[in-house]
N, C-alpha and C positions, 0 to 999 in steps of 0.2 A: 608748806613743809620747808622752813628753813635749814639751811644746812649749817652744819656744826664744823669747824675747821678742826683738825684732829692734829695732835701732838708730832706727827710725822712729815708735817707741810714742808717742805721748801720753798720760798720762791721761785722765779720764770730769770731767767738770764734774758736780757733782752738783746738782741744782736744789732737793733737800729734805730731807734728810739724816735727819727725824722718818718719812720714810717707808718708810727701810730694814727694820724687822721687819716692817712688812705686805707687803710683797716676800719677805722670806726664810719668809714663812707661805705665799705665793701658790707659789714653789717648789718648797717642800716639798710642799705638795698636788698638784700638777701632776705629781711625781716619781711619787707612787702614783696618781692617775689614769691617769697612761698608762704601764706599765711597759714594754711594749715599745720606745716611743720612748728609753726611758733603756737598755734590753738595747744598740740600736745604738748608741749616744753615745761 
């Protein structure tokens, strides 16, 4: 089910942009912490 981005999107303001890879590490961990949560998704 792909989603479709709709005529009323805005962008994300990002407030810190140096804190993007500890984010994408927090995710990643979170994905194998809880695998079920990611089976529904």
């Amino acid at each position: 089910m792909p989603s479709q981005p709709t005529a009323d999107f805005t962008d994300f303001k990002v407030a810190d942009l140096s804190l993007a890879a500890f984010g994408r590490k927090e995710i990643t961990l979170a994905e194998h912490e809880m695998p079920g949560l990611m089976a529904i998704r």
